[in-house]
KEVEXTI-627770 format. One line per 3 residues: number of its first residue (from 1); their letters; for each residue x, y, z of C-alpha. Coordinates in Angstrom, 2 decimals. Layout:
N
NUM> A> X,Y,Z  ...
END
This chain:
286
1> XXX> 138.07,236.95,129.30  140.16,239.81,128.67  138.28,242.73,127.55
4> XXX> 139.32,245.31,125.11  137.07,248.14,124.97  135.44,247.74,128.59
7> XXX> 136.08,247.86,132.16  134.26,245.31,133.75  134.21,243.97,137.81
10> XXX> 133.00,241.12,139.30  130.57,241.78,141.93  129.99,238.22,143.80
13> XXX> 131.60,235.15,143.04  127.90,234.12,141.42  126.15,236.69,139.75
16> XXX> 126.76,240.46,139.27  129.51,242.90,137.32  129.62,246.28,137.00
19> XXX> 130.98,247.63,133.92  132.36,250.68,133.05  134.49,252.75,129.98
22> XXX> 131.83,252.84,127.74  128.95,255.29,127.00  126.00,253.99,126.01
25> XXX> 124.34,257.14,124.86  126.68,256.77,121.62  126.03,253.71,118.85
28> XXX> 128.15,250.69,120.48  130.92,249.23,118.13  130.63,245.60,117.12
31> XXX> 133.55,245.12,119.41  131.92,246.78,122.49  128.81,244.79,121.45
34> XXX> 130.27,241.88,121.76  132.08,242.66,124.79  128.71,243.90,126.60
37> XXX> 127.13,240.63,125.56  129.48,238.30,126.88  129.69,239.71,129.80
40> XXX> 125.94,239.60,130.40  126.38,236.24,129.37  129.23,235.51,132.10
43> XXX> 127.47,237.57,135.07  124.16,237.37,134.55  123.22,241.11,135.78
46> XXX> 125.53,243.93,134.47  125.56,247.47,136.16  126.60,251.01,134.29
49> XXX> 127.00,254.28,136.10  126.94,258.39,134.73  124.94,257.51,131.82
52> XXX> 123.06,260.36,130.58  120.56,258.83,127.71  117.44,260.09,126.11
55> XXX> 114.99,257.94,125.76  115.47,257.37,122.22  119.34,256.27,123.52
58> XXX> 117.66,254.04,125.89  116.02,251.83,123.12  118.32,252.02,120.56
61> XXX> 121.17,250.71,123.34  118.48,247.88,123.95  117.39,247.10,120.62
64> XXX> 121.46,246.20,119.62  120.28,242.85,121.71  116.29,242.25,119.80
67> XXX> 113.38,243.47,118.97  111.72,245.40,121.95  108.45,244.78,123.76
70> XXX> 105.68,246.42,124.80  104.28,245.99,128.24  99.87,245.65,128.04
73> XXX> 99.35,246.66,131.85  102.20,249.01,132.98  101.88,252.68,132.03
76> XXX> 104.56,253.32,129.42  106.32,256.80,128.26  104.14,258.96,126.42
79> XXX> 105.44,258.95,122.66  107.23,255.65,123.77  105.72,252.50,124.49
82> XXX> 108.55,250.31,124.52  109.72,252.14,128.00  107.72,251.16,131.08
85> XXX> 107.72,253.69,133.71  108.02,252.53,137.24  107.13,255.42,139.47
88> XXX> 106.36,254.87,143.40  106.12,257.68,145.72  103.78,259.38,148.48
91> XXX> 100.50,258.39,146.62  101.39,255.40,144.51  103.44,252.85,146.56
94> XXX> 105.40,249.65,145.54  103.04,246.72,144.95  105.15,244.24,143.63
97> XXX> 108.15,243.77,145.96  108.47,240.14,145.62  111.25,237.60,144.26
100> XXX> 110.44,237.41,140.36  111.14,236.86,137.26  109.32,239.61,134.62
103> XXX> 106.92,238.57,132.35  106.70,234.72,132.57  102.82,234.45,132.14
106> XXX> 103.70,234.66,128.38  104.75,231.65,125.96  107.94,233.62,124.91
109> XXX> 109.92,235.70,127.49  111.87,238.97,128.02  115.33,237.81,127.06
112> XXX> 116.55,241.07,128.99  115.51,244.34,130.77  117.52,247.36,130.98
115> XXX> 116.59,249.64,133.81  117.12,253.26,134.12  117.47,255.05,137.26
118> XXX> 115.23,258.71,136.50  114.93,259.83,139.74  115.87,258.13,143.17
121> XXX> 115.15,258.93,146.89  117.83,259.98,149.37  118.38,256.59,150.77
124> XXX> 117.06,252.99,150.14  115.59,251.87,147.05  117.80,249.25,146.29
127> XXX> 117.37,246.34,143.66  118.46,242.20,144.43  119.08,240.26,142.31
130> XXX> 119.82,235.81,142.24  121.35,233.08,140.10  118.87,230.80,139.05
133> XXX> 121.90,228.67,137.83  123.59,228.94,141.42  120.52,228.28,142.54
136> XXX> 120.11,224.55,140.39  123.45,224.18,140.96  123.50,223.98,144.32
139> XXX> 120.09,221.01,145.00  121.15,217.26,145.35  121.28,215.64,142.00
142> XXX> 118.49,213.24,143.13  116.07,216.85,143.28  117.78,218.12,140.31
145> XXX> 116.75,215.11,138.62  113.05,215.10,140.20  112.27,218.92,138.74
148> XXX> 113.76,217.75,134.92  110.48,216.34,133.91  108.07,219.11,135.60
151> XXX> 106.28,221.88,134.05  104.82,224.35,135.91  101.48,227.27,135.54
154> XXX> 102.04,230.68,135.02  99.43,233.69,135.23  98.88,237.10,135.24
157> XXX> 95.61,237.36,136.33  95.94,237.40,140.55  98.56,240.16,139.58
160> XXX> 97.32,242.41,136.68  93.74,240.98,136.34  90.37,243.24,138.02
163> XXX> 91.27,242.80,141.82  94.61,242.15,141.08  97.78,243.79,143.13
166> XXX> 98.81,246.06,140.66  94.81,246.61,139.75  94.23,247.21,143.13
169> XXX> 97.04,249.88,143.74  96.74,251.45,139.88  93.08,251.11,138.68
172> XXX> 93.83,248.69,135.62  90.51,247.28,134.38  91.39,244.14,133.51
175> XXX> 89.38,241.04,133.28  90.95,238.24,135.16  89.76,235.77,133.32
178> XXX> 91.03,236.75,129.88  94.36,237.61,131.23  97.47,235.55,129.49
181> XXX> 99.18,231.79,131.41  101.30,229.79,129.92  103.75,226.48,130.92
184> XXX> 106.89,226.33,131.07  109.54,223.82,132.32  110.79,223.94,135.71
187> XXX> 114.07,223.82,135.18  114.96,226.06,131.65  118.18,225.62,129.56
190> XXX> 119.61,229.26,128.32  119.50,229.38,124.92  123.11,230.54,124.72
193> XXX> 125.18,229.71,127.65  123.83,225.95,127.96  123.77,226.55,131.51
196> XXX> 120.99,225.05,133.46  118.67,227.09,136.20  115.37,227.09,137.97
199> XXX> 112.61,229.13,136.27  109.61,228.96,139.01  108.78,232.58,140.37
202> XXX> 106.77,233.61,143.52  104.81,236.02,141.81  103.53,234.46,138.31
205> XXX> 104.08,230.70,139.17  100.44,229.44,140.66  101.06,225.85,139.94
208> XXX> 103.45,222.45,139.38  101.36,220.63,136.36  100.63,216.62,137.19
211> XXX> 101.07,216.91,141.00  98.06,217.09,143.67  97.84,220.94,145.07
214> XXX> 99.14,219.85,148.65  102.17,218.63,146.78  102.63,221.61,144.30
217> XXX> 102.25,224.15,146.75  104.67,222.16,149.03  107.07,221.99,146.12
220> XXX> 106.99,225.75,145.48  107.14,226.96,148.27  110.92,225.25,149.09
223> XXX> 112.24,226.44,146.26  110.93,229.63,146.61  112.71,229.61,149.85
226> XXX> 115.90,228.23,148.66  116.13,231.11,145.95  116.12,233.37,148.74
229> XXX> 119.67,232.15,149.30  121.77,234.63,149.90  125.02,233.03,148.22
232> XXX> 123.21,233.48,144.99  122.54,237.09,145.24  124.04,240.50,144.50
235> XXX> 122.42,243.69,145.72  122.99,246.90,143.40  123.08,250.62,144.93
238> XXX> 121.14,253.14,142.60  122.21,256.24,141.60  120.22,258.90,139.20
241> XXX> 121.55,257.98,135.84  122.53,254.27,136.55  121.66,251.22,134.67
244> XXX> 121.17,247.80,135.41  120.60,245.31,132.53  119.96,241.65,133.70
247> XXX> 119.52,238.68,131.72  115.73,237.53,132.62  116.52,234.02,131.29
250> XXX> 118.74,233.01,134.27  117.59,235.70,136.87  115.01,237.02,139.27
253> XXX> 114.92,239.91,140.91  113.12,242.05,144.14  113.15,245.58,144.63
256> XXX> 113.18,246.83,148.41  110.72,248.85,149.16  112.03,250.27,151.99
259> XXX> 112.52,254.29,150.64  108.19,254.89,150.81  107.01,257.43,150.91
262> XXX> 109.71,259.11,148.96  110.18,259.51,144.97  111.43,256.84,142.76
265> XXX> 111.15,256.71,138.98  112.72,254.14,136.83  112.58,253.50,132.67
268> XXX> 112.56,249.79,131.94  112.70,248.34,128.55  112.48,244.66,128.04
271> XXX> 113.92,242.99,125.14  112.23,240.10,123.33  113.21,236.24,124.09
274> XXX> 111.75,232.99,123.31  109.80,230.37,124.79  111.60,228.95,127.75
277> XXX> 112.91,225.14,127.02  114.77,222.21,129.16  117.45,220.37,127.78
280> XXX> 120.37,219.35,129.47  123.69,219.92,127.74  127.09,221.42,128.83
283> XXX> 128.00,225.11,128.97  128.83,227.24,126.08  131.03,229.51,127.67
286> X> 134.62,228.55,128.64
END
């Protein structure tokens, strides 16, 4: 596509771009809007650097895309509980630096997350991220066939629940056995592209529905594995003041831990989305 009002790069040949000409503390016109979208659309994961936004800036940029949400077990910005804060350092390290994909224990999704580098360490701290269509894309058509009638478990409770990792590292007070599942389809169709990608997750994913547990974990844990791929991956260098906005429909994502004990603080806000479906159809986007 040629753009008008934006810059934008291709990172990998499967997933990434970084984008730049625009400033995203101002309101976006409908063209740049437009422009933004479709190339989240196109590269799944879209990077922005220099951007100097209040937090006010940070959710009104998000909000052009839906309605926000609200995270129930992540501390969020005082005076702004839209924006998650991610903070790891010295006495609160990473606890969740697995592949994933956020927030699939509910029935409808994040469409979206936009993540704002606060404050980073001097070296490390960078975020992956993969293709779940590269990832369908490249299984035998006799597997892709096998996953199109599965369903699969997801939870929250292992992670957010009392004994939980993040309850463990935090001191959330949850009780596991309240927290939120739901099902899903294995393989999800994206609401606007068409495309078709895996939507199974190492860290919310507990179970394939219908199979015996040998078999399910057996499933699971190969294409947890071939996710892993590196083909299907881009990995983005922070700076203070950069953004990453990924499309959680068609993504996952791990952040390396590697920069402990040193400070990082990131502002995430996730954008609402709908409740993941599977029907095959050819892409929308030419």
């Amino acid at each position: 596509m040629d753009y008008q009002t934006i810059k934008v790069e291709k990172n990998t040949p499967a997933i990434g771009a970084t984008i730049s000409n625009v400033d995203l503390s101002a309101p976006l016109s409908n063209k740049q809007f437009d422009e933004i979208h479709d190339a989240l659309l196109r590269h799944s994961v879209i990077f922005f650097h220099d951007q100097n936004l209040t937090p006010d800036q940070h959710k009104d940029f998000s909000r052009r895309f839906g309605p926000l949400q609200s995270h129930a077990y992540i501390p969020h910005l005082e005076g702004h509980e839209e924006i998650v804060v991610l903070e790891n350092d010295e006495k609160r390290p990473p606890n969740i630096n697995a592949w994933h994909t956020d927030v699939t224990f509910q029935k409808n999704t994040p469409m979206g997350c936009v993540l704002y580098a606060r404050e980073m360490p001097q070296s490390g701290g960078d975020t992956m991220w993969a293709s779940m269509y590269a990832a369908y894309e490249a299984l035998s058509d006799k597997m892709q066939s096998f996953l199109s009638g599965l369903t699969a478990l997801h939870s929250s409770g292992h992670i957010f629940g009392r004994g939980g990792g993040y309850s463990q590292s935090r001191g959330a007070d949850q009780a596991a056995e309240n927290m939120p599942e739901a099902v899903h389809p294995v393989l999800r169709s994206h609401p606007e592209t068409g495309r078709i990608g895996l939507f199974v997750n190492s860290v919310f994913t507990v179970k394939i529905n219908d199979m015996k547990t040998a078999e399910s974990d057996a499933l699971l844990q190969f294409l947890f594995e071939h996710m892993k791929t590196p083909e299907f991956q881009v990995r983005f260098r922070w700076a203070r003041n950069s953004i990453a906005f990924w499309d959680n429909r068609c993504t996952q994502h791990y952040a390396l831990a590697d920069y402990w004990p040193e400070r990082r603080l990131m502002h995430r806000v996730s954008i609402d989305g709908d409740a993941p479906f599977f029907k095959p159809e050819k892409s929308a986007l030419n």
